[in-house]
N, C-alpha and C positions, 0 to 999 in steps of 0.2 A: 886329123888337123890339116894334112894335105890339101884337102878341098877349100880350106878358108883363105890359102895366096890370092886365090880369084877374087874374093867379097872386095865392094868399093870401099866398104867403113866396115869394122870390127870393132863390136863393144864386150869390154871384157867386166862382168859383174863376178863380182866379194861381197860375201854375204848378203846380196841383195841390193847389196851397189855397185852406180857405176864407177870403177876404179881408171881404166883406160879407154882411149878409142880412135880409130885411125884408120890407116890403110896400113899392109901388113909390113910394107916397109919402115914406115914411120913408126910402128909399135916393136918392131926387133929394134932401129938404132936406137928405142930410149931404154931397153932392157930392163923391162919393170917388170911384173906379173906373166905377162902375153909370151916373152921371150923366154920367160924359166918354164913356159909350160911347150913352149916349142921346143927349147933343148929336150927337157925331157921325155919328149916325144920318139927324139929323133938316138935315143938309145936302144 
């Protein structure tokens, strides 16, 4: 996931939707999907 700070726009699909999408800033401050999958990443 490291490599995705870089992407201009990140879309994050749930079940086959689009749930979020942004730049990686904008998708950690809203702490939806994107960000629970970054924390738990970074364990």
């Amino acid at each position: 996931m490291s490599t995705i700070k870089e992407m201009d726009r990140i879309v994050v699909l749930e079940k086959g939707s689009i749930t979020e999408e942004g730049t990686f800033a904008a998708l950690l401050r809203k702490k939806g999907i994107f960000y629970q999958l970054w924390e738990k990443q970074k364990l």
